[in-house]
C-alpha positions in Angstrom: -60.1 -82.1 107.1 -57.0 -82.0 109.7 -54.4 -84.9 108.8 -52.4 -86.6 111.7 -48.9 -87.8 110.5 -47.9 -90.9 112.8 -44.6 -92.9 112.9 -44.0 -96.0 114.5 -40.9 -97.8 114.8 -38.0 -99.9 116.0 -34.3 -99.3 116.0 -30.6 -100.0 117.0 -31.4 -98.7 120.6 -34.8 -100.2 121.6 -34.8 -103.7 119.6 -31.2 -106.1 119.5 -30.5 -107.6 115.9 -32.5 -110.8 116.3 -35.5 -108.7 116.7 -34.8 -105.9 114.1 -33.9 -109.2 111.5 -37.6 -110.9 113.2 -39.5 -107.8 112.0 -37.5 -106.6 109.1 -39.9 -105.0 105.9 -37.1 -105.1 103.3 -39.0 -107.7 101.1 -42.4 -105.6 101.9 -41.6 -102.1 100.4 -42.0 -103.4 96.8 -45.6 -102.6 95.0 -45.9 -106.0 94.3 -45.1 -106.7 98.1 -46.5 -103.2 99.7 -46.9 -104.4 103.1 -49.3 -101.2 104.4 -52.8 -100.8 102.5 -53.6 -97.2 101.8 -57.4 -97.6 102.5 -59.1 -96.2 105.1 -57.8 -95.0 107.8 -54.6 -94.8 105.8 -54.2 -92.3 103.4 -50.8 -91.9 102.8 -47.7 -94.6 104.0 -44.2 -94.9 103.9 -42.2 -98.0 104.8 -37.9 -97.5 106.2 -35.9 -100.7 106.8 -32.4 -100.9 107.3 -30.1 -102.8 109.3 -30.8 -100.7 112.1 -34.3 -99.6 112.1 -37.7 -100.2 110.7 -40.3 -97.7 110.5 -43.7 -97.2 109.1 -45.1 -93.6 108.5 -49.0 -92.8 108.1 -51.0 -90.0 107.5 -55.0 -90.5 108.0 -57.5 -88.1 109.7 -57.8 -90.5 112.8 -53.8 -90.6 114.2 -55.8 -93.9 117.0 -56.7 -95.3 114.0 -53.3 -94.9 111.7 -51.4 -96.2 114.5 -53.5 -99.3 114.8 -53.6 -99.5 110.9 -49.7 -99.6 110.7 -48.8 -101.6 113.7 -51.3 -104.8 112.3 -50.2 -104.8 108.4 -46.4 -104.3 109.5 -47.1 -107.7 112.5 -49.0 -109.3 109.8 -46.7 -108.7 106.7 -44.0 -110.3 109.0 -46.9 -113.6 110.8 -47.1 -111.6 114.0 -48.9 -109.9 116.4 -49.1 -106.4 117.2 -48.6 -107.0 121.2 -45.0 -108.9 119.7 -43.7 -105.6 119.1 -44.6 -103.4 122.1 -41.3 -104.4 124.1 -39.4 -102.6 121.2 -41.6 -100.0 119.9 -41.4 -96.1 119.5 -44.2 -93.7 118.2 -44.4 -90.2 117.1 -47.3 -88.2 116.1 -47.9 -84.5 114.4 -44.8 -82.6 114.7 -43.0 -84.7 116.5 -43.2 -87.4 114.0 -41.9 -84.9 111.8 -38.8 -84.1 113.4 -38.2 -87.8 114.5 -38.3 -88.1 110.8 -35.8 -85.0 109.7 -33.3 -86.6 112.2 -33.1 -89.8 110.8 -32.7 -88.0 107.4 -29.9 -85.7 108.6 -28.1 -88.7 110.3 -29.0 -87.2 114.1 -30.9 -90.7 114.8 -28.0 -93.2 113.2 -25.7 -95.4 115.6 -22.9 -93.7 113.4 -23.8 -90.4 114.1 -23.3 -88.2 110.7 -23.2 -91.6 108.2 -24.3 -90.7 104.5 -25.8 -94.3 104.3 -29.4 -93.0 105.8 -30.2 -90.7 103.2 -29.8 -92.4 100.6 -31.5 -95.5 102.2 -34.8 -92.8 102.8 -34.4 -91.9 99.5 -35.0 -95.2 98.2 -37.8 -96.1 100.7 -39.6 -92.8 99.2 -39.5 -93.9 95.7 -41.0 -97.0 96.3 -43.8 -95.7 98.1 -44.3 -93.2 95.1 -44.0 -96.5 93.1 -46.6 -98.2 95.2 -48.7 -95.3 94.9 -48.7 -95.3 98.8 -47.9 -91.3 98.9 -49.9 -87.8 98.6 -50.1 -84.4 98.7 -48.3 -84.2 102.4 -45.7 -87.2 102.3 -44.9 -86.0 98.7 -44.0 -82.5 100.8 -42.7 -84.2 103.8 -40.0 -86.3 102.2 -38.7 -83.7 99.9 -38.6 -81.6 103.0 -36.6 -84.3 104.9 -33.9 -84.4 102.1 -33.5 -80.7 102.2 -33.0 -80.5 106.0 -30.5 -82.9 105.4 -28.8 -80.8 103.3 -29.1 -78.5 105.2 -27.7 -80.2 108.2 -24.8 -81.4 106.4 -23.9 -78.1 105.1 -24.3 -75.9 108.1 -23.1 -77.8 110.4 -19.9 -80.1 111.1 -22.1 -83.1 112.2 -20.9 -85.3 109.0 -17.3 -84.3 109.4 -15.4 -87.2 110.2 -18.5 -89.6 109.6 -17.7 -93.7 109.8 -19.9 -95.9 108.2 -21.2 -99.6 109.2 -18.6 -101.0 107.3 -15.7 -98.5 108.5 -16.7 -100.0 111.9 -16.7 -103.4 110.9 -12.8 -103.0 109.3 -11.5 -100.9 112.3 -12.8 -104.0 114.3 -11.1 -106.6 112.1 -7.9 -104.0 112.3 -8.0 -104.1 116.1 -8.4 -107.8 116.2 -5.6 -108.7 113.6 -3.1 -105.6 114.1 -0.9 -106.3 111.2 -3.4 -106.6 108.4 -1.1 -107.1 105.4 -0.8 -110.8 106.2 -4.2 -111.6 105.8 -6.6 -112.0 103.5 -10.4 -110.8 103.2 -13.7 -111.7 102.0 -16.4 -110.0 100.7 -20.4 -111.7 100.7 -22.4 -109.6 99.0 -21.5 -107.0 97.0 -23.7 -103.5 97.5 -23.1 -100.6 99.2 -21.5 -101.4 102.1 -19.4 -104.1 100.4 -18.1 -101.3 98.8 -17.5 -99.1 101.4 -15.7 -102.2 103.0 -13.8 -102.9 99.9 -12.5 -99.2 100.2 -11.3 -99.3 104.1 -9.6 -102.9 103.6 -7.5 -101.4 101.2 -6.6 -98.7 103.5 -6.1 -101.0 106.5 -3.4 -102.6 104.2 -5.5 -105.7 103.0 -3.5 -107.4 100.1 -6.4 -109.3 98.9 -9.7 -108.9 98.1 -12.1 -111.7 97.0 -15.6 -110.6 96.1 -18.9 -113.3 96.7 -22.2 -112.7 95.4 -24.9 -113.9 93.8 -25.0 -112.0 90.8 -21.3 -113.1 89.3 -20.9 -109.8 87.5 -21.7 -107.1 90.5 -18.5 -109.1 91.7 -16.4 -109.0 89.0 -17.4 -105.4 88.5 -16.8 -104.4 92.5 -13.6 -107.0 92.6 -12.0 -105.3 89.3 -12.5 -101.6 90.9 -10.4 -102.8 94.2 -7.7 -104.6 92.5 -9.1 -108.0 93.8 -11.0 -111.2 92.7 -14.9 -112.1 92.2 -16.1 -115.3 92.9 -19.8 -117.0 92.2 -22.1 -117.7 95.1 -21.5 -121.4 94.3 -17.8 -120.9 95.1 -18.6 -119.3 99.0 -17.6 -122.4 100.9 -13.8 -122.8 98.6 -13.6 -119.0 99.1 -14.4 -119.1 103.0 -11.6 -121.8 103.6 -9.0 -119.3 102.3 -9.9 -116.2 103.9 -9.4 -114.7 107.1 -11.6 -111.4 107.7 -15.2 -112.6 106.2 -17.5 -109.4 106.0 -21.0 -110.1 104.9 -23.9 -107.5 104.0 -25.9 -109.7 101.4 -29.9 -109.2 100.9 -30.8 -112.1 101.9 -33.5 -113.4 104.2 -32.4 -116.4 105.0 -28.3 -117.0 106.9 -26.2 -117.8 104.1 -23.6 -119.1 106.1 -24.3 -122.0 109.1 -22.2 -123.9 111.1 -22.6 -127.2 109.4 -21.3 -125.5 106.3 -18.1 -124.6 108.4 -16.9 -127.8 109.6 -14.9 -129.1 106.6 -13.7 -126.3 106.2 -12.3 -125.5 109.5 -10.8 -128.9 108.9 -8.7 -127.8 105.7 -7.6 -124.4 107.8 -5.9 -126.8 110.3 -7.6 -124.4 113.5 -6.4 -121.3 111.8 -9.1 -119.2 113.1 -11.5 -117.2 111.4 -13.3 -114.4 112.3 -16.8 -113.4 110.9 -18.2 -109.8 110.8 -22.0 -109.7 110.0 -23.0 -106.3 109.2 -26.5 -107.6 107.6 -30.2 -107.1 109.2 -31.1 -110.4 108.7 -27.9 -111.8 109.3 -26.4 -113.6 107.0 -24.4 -115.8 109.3 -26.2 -118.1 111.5 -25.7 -117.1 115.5 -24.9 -121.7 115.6 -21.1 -121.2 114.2 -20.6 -119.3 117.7 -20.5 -122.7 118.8 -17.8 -123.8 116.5 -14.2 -123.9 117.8 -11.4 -121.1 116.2 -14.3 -119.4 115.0 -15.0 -115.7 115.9 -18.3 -114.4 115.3 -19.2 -110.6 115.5 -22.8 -109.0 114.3 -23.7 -105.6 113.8 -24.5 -104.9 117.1 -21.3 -105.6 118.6 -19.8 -102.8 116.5 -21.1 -100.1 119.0 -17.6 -99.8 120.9 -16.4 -98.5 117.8 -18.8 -96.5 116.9 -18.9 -94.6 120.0 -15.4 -93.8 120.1 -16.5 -91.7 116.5 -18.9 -89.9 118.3 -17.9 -88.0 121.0 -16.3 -85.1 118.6 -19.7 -84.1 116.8 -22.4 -84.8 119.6 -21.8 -80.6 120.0 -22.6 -80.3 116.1 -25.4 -82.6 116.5 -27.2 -80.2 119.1 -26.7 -77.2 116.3 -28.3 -79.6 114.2 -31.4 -79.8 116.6 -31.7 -75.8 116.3 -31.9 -76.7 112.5 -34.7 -79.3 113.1 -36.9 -77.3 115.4 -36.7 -74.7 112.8 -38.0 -76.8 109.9 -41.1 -78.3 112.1 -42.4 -75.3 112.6 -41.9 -74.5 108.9 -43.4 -77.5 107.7 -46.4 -77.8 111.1 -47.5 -73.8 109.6 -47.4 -75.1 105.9 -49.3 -78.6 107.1 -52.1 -76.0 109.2 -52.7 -73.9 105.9 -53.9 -77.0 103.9 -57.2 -77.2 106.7 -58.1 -73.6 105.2 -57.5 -74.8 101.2 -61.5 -76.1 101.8 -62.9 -73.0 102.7 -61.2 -71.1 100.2 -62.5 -73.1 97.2 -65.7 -72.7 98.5 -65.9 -68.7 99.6 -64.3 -68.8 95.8 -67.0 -70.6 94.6 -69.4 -68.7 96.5 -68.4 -65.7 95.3 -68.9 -66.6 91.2 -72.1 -67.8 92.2 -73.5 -64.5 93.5 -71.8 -63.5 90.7 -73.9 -64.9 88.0 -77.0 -64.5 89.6 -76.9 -60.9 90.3 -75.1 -60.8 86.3 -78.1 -62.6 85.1 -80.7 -60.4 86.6 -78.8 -57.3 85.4 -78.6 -58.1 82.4 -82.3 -59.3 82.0 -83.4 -55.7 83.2 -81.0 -54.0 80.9 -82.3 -55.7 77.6 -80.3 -56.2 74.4 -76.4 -55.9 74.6 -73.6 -55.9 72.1 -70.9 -58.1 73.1 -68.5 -55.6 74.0 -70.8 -54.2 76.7 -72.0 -57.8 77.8 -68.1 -59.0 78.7 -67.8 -55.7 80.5 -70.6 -56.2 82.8 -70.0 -59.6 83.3 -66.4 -58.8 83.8 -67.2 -56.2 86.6 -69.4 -58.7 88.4 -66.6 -61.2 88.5 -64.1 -58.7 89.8 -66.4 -57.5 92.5 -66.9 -60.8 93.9 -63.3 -61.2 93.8 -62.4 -58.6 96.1 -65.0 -59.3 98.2 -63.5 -62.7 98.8 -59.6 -61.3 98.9 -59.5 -60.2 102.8 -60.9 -63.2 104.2 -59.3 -64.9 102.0 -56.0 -63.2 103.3 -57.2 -64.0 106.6 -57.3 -67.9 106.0 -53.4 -67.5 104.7 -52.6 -66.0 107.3 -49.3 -68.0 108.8 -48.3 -69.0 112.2 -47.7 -65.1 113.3 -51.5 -65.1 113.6 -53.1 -65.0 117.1 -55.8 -67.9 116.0 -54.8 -71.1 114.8 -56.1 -72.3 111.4 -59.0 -74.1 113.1 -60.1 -71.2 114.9 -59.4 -69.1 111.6 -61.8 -71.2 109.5 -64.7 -71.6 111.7 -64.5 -67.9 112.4 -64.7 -67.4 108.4 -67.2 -70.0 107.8 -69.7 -69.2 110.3 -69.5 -65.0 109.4 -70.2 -66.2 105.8 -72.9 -69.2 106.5 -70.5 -71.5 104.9 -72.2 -74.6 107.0 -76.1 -72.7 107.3 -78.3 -75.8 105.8 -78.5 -74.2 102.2 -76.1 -71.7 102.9 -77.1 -68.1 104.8 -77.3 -66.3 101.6 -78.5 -62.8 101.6 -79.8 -61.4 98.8 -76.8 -61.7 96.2 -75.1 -64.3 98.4 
């Protein structure tokens, strides 16, 4: 039975950060939290969120249906409606689905065109989909597919040369708002990825110090040893806070971490020194209130696209190679995805086949009377074998790939009514 693949979605460009943070899925990809059933329509699912896009893949036989499916378990997993996210929503099915999906592996869909981050992030929403048993023969195929095209991308083109990443932007802004970054000091909440990342381009920007927040003590003293700096527990933020000048945060968190009410004694220790806050977390982990706060400079994730756009103007010409790339591997993947629809009919012309087989073998051998065993596994051996290449042309025919006239559908009706495949009991003539 045909399979529609269907993808629906938000991202940097159709939904600001309050609404990506509002319908965020990053507590909902665990099995113990898998926020898409797979029953029907919904064979297969897949679940992306990031700070800059969520999206939901399905595969299912009725793409109305998988759509409708998707859109109600990802507003419900979040205590919403489907009509909330229309204003913001994007959807994709069959092969364009696909391709939406090999440019968001190969970096062609990030706001930092060519970032590594993306891969790794799809990586991770693949294994626990695979973990939630949410995934099959074709998302199995798909994904694997998706990392090599990004491979791909990457290697044959110059799309990733250069790349920034979230946190590159978010020091290149503190650079730009400071100048002379020596004098200052930083701080790091949360300590993944991107901390990391940040960690790394402080140092470059000429950062003396480094202090490293997070909940788990020892990610921080691991990250903070590795950058020359200090770690701090999570218990320590507001202390920590008072003395810095550059806060970065990317923590996990659901909930802000930081508000303004926790900022107001602090500002008072500081004297109006200012501080400036960079958010680069979907949800935020600063509460939009401290805006209100005087000497206190608040920037979120999306206010790092001045940046970012600056990076991209040199590789927008490599990212339309990289579309060459992508068409390609669509039309790979959209002939390989056809062929399964004949995998039916094959198993049963196959089947077919050995039965004639045994029937015409049985009333051969009942004619022929007694048989040693040598002669018995020859005759019985012939049968087989004629029945065999019997089946191998049309067989051949179903495998046919895209350079075939017909499409597959055409292919297998064509097959199955010439051989009675769908006749009430079969249309089978004497030895069929």
């Amino acid at each position: 039975m045909r399979q529609d693949i269907v993808l629906v979605g938000l991202n940097h460009r159709t939904a600001g950060v309050d609404v990506r943070e509002r319908f965020a899925l990053a507590g909902h990809c665990a099995p113990e939290t898998w926020a898409v059933p797979c029953a029907d329509p919904v064979a297969e699912a897949l679940i992306l969120s990031t700070c800059n896009r969520v999206e939901l893949l399905g595969v299912g036989a009725d793409g109305g249906a998988v759509r409708e499916h998707l859109l109600r378990s990802w507003a419900g997993a979040r205590q919403a409606e489907p009509e909330e996210l229309a204003p913001y929503l994007y959807e994709y099915h069959g092969a364009e689905a696909v391709r939406h999906l090999f440019a968001v592996a190969a970096s062609l869909d990030s706001m930092v065109l060519g970032e590594p981050q993306i891969l790794g992030q799809l990586k991770q929403a693949y294994r626990k989909s695979v973990e939630s048993r949410a995934t099959g023969v074709i998302l199995n195929r798909l994904l694997h597919k998706a990392f090599s095209v990004a491979k791909r991308v990457r290697t044959e083109t110059a799309v990733a040369a250069n790349a920034v990443s979230i946190s590159y932007a978010a020091v290149e802004l503190a650079r730009r708002i400071f100048g002379d970054m020596p004098k200052h000091r930083a701080l790091l909440v949360g300590a993944g990825e991107m901390a990391e990342l940040a960690a790394m381009h402080l140092l470059q920007a000429g950062i003396d110090e480094i202090v490293v927040v997070n909940r788990t003590r020892e990610r921080a003293v691991e990250l903070a040893k590795r950058f020359r700096g200090r770690a701090a527990g999570f218990e320590e933020l507001q202390a920590r806070i008072a003395e810095a000048d550059i806060i970065i945060t990317s923590t996990g968190s659901p909930e802000p971490v930081i508000r303004a009410r926790d900022l107001r004694a602090v500002l008072k220790t500081r004297k109006n020194r200012p501080m400036f806050f960079i958010d680069i977390a979907v949800p935020r982990d600063i509460d939009p209130d401290v805006n209100g706060l005087d000497n206190v400079y608040l920037y979120d994730i999306d206010d790092l696209r001045e940046v970012v756009e600056e990076n991209l103007a040199g590789r927008r010409e490599e990212a339309a190679k990289a579309g060459a790339i992508l068409d390609e591997e669509v039309a790979l993947f959209s002939r390989w995805l056809e062929s399964l629809e004949s995998q039916p009919t094959i198993v049963e012309l196959v089947r077919r086949g050995e039965r004639a087989a045994e029937e015409e073998l049985a009333r051969t051998l009942k004619r022929l009377g007694p048989l040693d065993e040598s002669q018995r596994a020859a005759i019985t051996a012939m049968a087989h074998a004629i029945a065999h290449k019997l089946n191998h042309d049309p067989i051949m025919f179903l495998k046919e790939d895209g350079m075939a006239r017909e499409g597959a559908p055409a292919r297998v009706n064509l097959v199955r009514r010439v051989f009675g495949l769908d006749a009430p009991h079969g249309r089978r003539g004497r030895g069929a």
